[in-house]
Structure formats: C-alpha cells, structure tokens
C-alpha positions in Angstrom: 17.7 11.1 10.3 21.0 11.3 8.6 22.0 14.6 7.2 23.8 15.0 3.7 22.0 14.8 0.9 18.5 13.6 2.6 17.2 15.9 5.2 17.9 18.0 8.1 14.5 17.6 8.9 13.7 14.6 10.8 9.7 15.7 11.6 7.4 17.6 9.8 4.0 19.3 11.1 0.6 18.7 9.0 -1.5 21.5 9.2 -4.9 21.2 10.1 -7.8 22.7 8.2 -8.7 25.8 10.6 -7.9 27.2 14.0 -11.9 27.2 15.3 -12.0 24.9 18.3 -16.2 24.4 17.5 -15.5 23.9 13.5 -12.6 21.6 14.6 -14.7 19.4 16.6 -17.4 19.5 13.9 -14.8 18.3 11.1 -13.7 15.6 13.5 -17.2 14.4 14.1 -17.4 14.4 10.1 -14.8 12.4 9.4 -15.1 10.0 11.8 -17.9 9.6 10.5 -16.4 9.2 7.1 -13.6 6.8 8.4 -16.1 4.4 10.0 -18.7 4.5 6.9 -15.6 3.8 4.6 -14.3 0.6 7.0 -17.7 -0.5 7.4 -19.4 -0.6 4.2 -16.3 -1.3 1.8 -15.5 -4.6 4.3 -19.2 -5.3 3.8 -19.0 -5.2 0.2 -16.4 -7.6 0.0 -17.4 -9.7 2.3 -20.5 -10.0 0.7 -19.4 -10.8 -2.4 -16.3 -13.1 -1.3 -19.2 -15.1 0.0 -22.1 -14.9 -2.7 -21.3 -17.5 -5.8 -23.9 -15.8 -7.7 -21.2 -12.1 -7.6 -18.7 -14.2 -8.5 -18.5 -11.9 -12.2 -15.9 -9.7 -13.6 -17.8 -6.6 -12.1 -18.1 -7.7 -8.6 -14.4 -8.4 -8.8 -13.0 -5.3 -10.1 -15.8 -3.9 -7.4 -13.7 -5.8 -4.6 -10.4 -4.3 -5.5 -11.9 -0.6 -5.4 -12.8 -1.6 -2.1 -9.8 -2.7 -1.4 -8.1 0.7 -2.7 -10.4 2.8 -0.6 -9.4 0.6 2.7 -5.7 1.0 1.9 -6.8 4.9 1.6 -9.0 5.7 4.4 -6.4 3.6 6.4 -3.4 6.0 5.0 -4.9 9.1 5.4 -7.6 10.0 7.5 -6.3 9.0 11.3 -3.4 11.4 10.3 -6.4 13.8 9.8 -8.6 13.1 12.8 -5.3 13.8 14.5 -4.8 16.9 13.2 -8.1 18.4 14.5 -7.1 17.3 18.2 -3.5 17.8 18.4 -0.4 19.5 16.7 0.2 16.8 14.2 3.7 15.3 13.8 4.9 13.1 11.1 8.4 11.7 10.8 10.7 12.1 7.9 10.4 8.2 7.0 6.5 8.2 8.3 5.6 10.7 5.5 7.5 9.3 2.7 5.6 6.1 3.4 2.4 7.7 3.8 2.9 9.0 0.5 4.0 6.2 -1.5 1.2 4.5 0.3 -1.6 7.6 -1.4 0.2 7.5 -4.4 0.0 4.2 -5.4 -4.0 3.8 -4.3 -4.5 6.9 -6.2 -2.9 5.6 -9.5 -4.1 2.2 -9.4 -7.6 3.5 -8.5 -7.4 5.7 -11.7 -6.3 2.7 -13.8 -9.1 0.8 -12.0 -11.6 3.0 -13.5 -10.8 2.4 -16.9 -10.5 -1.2 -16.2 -14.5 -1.4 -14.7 -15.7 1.1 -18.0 -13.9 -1.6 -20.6 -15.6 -4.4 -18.5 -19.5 -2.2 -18.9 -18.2 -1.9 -22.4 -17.9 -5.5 -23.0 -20.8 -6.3 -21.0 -23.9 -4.2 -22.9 -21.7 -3.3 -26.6 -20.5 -7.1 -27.0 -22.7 -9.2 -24.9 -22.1 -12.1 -26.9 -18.3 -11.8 -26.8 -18.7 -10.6 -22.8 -18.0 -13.9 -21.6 -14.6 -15.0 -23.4 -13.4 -11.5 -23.6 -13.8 -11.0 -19.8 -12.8 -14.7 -18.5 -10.8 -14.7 -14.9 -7.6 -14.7 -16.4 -8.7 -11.7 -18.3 -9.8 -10.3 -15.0 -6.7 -11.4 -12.9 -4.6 -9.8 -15.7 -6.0 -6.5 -15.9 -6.3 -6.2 -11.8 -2.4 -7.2 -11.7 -1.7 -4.6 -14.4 -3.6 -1.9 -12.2 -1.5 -2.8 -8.8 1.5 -3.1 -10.4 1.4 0.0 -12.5 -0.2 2.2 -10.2 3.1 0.8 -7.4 5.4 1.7 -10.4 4.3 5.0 -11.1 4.6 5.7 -6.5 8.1 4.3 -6.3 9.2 6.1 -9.1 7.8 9.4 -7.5 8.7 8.8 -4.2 12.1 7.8 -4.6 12.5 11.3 -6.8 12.0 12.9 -3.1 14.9 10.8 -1.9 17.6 13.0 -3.0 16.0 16.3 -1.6 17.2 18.5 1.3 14.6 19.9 3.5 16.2 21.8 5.3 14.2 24.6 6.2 10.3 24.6 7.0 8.6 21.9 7.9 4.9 22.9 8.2 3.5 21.3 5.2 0.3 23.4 4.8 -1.8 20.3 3.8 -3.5 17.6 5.7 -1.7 14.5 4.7 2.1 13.7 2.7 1.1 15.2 -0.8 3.6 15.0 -3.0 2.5 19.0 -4.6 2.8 19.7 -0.9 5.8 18.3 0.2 7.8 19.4 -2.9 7.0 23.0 -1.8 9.3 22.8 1.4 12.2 21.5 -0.5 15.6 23.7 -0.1 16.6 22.1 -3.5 15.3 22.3 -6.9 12.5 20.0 -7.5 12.0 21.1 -11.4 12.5 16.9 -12.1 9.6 15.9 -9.4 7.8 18.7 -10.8 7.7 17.6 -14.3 7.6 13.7 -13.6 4.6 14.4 -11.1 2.5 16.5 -13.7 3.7 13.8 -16.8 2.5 11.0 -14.5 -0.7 12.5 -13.6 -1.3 13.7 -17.3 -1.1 9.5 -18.0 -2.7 8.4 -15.3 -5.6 11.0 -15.1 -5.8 12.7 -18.9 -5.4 9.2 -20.5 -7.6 7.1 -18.3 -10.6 9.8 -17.9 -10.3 9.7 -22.1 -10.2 5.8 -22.3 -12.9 6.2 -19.7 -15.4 8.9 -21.1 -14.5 7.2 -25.1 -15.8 3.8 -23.3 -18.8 5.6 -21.8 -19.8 7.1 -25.6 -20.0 3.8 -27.0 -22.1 2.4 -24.1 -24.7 5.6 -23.9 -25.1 4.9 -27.8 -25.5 0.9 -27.2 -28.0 1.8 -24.5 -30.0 4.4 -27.0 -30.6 1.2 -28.9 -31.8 -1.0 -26.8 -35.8 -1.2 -27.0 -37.2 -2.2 -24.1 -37.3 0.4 -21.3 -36.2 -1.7 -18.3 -33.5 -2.8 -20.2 -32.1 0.6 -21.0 -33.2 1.7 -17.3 -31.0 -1.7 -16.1 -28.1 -0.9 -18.2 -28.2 3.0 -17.3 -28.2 2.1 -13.6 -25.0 0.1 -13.2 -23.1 2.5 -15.6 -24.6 6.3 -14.0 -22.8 5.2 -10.5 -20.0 4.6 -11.7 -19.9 7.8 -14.3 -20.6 10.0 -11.0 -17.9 8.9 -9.2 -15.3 8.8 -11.8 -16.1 12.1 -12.8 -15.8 13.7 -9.0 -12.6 11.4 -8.6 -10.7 12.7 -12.1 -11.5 16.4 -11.8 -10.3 17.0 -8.1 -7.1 14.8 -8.5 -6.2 16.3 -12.2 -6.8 19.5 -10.4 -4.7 18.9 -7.5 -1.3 17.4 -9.6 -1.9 19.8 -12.8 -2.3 23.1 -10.9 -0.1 25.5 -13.1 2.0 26.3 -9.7 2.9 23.9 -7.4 2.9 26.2 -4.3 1.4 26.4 -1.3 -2.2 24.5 -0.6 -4.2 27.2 0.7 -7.5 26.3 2.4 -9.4 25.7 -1.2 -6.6 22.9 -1.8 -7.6 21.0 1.2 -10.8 21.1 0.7 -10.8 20.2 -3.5 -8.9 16.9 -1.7 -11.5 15.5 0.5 -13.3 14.0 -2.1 -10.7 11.9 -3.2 -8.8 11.0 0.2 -12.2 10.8 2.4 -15.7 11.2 0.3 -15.2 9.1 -2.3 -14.0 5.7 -0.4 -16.8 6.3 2.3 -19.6 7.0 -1.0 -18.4 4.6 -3.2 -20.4 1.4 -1.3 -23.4 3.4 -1.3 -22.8 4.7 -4.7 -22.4 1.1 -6.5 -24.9 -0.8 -4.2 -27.6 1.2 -3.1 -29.5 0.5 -6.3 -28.3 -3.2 -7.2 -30.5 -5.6 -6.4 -28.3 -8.2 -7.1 -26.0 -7.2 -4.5 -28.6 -6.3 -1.7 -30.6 -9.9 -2.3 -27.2 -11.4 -1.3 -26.7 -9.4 1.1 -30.2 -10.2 2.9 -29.3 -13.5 2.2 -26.0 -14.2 3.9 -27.7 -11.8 6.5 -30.3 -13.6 7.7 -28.4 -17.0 7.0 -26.1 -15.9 10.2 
C-alpha cells in the first residue's frame, strides 16, 4: 500500500465477537447455518419464480431483487465472519474498502427496495383498478434501476470519502465486518465530513424511506379496514404483515447503527444490534415472504415434482 495521503496501514484485524472457544464454535455453527439458509432459500426463490409464468408480477419481481441484495450480502459479509470465529481475521487495506462499498450499496438499495415493494402493495389493494397500468414492467424496470443505481451512488460517494484518510495507527477494527461507523473510528485524520455525509445519507435513506414506507402502510391498513369479506382482508393482511415485520427489524437496527450520537467504538451490543441486518434478515427473509403464500409454494411443488 502506498503511503502519503492513503494509509500506512496495509492490513487491518476484524474482531471477533468473544474470546470463549465453546461460544465461538456455537456462533460458527449458527451462522453457518445462517449462510447456507440465506444461499439456499433466496436461490430457491428466484429460481422458482424465474421459472413460474404465473409469478411473473410486479411483486414477485421486486421479490427477486431482495433476493438478490441478500445474496450479494450474505456473500460480502458472513465468510469474513465465520472466519473470525476460527482464526485471527485479516483484511487488506483494498479488501475492506471493497467489502464496504460492496455492504453499503446492498444496504441502501435494499432500503430504497422497501419503499419500492410498499408503493407496489399500495397500488395493488388502494388502486386495484389502476394496479395494472400504474405498475406495468417498464414501471417495474424503472423503479428497480432507480434502487441499484441510487443505493451504488450513495456507496461510492461514501467510500471514496475514506480515500483520503490516514490510518496510521490501530488497526483492530472492533467490529465484525468493514463498517463504515467502524472504520472511521481508527482514522489518524479528521473524519467530521464522513461523519456528517454518513449520518445525512442514512437520515435519507433510512428516515425517509421508513416514512414513505410506514405512510404507504396507513393507507393500505385503512383500505384493508374496508374491505368486507374476511378472507379478503385476511389475503391482503398476509402479503403486507411479512413484509411490515421485516422492514421494521431492518430500519431500526441500521438507523441505530449509522445515527448513534457517537461514532466510537462498537462494543459488544453493536455487533450484536448488526446481525439482523448483515445475517438474520437475508437468511428470514425467504421464509418470511413465502412460508404463507400459496401462490409461491404451488409453483414451487410444481416445478418440483416436474424435475
């Protein structure tokens, strides 16, 4: 690594989550777990519906690319952390800075993703009528462009903002993956900028999107309130409640994690307020939005039993 006005630091350490050989080796069993339930059933869901006409809808397709997101995750983060609970884990200079952009980018186009599936439940049970030329595929393509592009935006823009830094002293970064709270801390040059642009970022991409979010969710509760029937207001609660629970989990943790008042160290509680966004939430989420579709699992027995 070239000195000057990068780093003198050409390696940095990731801490692991706690010193206990036995709690080690049960963390390591848990997320492997994790790693292989997030691989497993988010390639099952879109394979499922890559091959299933009848999922060929708006939903299924903004469902793909959270799969998608949680692959890119998963992928990004947790062999770093299996590797942590087995070894002293090393990470280069260039090796966390794309690790990084990498998180960063599937975190903020996963946020904008959210608000992109609640506008598409919006549509679908408050204009039903409307649903179908509202939401077309160009629609669709538009608004999942917008979400990749913007969420890539926001990372370089971050990332490239830890350019410039010196790290020149430290280089145990007391967390579990790059983190950009995290990394900032081992800095031997002011990082009031990153600081300010990483809180403003996160105020956009969490504060506004959980509002857009939650203000989309009023007005489909009250659409659902009117509807008479009761399987029709159980139908419509069911593929909205999923999705509710897991943004919900997904908003607080991350809002927590970039809006902390003091961007010190992450202390043990840190870590641990993480996990449900790096590692729970890709491995729940095809659970969470299949389990109780039976759309979904009647193609699924289909294209099983057709192999």
């Amino acid at each position: 690594m070239a000195s000057g006005n990068q780093s003198a630091i050409t390696m940095f350490i990731l801490q692991s989550f706690i010193d206990d050989p036995w709690i080690q080796n049960v963390l390591f069993c848990l997320f492997f777990a994790l790693f292989v339930a997030a691989i497993a059933g988010n390639g099952l869901i879109i394979t499922v519906i890559h091959s299933s006409a009848n999922l060929h809808t708006p939903m299924y397709f903004f469902l793909v690319n959270l799969s998608l997101m949680d692959v890119i995750c998963t992928v990004t983060v947790l062999p770093k952390v299996l590797q942590s609970l087995v070894a002293e884990n090393a990470i280069s200079y260039g090796g966390c800075l794309t690790q990084m952009f990498i998180f960063t980018w599937v975190l903020g186009s996963e946020l904008l993703l959210f608000s992109a599936m609640a506008y598409d439940r919006y549509l679908a049970i408050c204009r039903p009528l409307h649903y179908g030329t509202l939401m077309s595929g160009r629609v669709c393509m538009a608004l999942a462009t917008f979400v990749w592009f913007i969420g890539a935006l926001n990372s370089l823009v971050l990332t490239c903002l830890v350019l410039p830094l010196s790290f020149c002293g430290p280089n145990l970064i007391t967390h579990f993956f790059c983190e950009i709270p995290s990394v900032l801390t081992l800095s031997c040059s002011p990082t009031f900028t990153n600081d300010i642009m990483t809180v403003v970022a996160d105020m956009f991409l969490t504060g506004l999107n959980f509002l857009l979010t939650m203000t989309s969710y009023v007005f489909i509760i009250a659409s659902i309130l009117r509807i008479r029937s009761a399987e029709g207001k159980k139908r419509a609660f069911s593929t909205c409640s999923a999705h509710l629970v897991v943004v919900t989990l997904y908003y607080s943790t991350a809002l927590y994690t970039y809006v902390r008042p003091a961007l010190g160290n992450a202390g043990l509680l840190d870590k641990f307020i993480a996990i449900p966004y790096t590692t729970v939430t890709p491995s729940l989420n095809p659970l969470i939005y299949t389990l109780r579709n039976k759309e979904f699992k009647t193609s699924f027995k289909r294209l099983l039993f057709a192999h």
